[in-house]
C-alpha positions as a printed NumPy array, in Angstrom:
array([[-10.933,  11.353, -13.982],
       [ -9.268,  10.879, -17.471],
       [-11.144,   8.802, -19.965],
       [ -9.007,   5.842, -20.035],
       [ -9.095,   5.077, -16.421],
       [-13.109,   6.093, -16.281],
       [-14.579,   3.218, -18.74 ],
       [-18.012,   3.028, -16.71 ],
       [-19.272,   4.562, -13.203],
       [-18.365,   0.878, -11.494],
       [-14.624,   2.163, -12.313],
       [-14.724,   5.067, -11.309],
       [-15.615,   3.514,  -8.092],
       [-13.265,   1.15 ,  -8.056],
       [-10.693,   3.293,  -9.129],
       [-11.247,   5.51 ,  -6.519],
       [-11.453,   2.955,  -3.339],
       [ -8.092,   1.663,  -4.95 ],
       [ -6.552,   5.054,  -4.808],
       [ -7.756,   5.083,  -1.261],
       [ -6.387,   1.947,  -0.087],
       [ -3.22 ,   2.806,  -1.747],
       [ -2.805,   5.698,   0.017],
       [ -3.434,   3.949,   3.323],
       [ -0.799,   1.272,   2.388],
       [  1.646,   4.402,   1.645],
       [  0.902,   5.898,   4.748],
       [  2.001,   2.827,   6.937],
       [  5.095,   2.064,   4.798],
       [  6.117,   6.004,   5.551],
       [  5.138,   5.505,   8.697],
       [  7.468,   2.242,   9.193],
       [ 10.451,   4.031,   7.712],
       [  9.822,   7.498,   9.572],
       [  9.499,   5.238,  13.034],
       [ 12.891,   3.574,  12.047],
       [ 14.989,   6.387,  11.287],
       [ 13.578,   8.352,  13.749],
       [ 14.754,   5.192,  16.641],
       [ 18.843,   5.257,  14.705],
       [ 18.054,   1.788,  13.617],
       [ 20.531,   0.994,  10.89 ],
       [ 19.122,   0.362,   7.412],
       [ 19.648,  -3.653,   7.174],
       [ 17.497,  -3.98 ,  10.529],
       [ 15.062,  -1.574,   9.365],
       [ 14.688,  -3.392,   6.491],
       [ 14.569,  -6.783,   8.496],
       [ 12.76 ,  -6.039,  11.629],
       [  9.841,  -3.412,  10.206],
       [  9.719,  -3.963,   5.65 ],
       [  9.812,  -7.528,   5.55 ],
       [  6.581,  -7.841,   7.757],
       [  4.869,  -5.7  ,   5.728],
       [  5.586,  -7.054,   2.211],
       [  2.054,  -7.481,   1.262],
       [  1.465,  -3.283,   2.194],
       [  4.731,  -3.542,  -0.092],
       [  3.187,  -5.531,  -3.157],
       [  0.252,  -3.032,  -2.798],
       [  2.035,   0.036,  -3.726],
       [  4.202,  -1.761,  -5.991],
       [  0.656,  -2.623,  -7.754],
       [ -0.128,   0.416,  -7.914],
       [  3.093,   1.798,  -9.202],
       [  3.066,  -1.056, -12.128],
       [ -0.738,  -0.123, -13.248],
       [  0.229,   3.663, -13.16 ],
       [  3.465,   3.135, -15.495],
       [  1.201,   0.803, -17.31 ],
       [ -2.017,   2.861, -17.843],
       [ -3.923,   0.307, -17.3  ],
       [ -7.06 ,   0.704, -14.448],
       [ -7.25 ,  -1.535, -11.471],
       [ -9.469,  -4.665, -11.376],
       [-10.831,  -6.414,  -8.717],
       [ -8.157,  -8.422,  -8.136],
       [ -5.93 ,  -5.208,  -7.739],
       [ -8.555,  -3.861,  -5.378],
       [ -8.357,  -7.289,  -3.448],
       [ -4.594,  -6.906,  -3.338],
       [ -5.142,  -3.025,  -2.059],
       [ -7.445,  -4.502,   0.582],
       [ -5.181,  -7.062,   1.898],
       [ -2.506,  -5.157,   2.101],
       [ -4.34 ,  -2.315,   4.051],
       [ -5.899,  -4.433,   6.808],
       [ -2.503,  -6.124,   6.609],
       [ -0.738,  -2.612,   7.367],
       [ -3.555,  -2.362,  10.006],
       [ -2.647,  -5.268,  11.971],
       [  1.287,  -5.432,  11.797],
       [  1.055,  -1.318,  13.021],
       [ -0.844,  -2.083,  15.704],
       [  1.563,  -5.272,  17.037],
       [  4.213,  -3.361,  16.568],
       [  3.216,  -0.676,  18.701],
       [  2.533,  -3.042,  21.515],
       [  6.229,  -4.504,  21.197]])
């Protein structure tokens, strides 16, 4: 990892399970759109019926996007935010796939 995002092992660490979480918050979201476009729902029900549940999974990547442009590391706040949106993407997958 680059030296400004490396400061001490911890953030490496941290760094790294934030990546990961990121990527699982992605993953969902992708998964969400590729679901609706696939089914020929139009964009405004997409966007009501399938984003809007998953707004923290949203504020997640949107995290991540602002700490990239930023380049600034993630704390553990961030990594909370990560987190919650992850197990958040979890859940809402799962009830959706039983509706």
């Amino acid at each position: 990892m680059s030296g400004s995002v490396c400061i001490s092992s911890l953030q490496c660490k941290l760094t790294g399970l934030f990546g990961t979480l990121v990527v699982i918050c992605g993953t969902a979201l992708a998964w969400v759109v590729f679901e609706g476009l696939s089914s020929g729902a139009s964009i405004g029900l997409m966007l009501g019926l399938l984003i809007v549940p998953l707004w923290p999974t949203s504020c997640a990547v949107g995290l991540a996007v602002i700490l990239r442009v930023m380049q600034r590391p993630p704390g553990w706040l961030a990594l909370a935010a990560a987190a919650g949106g992850a197990v958040w993407a979890v859940i809402m997958l799962n009830m959706l796939e039983r509706l």
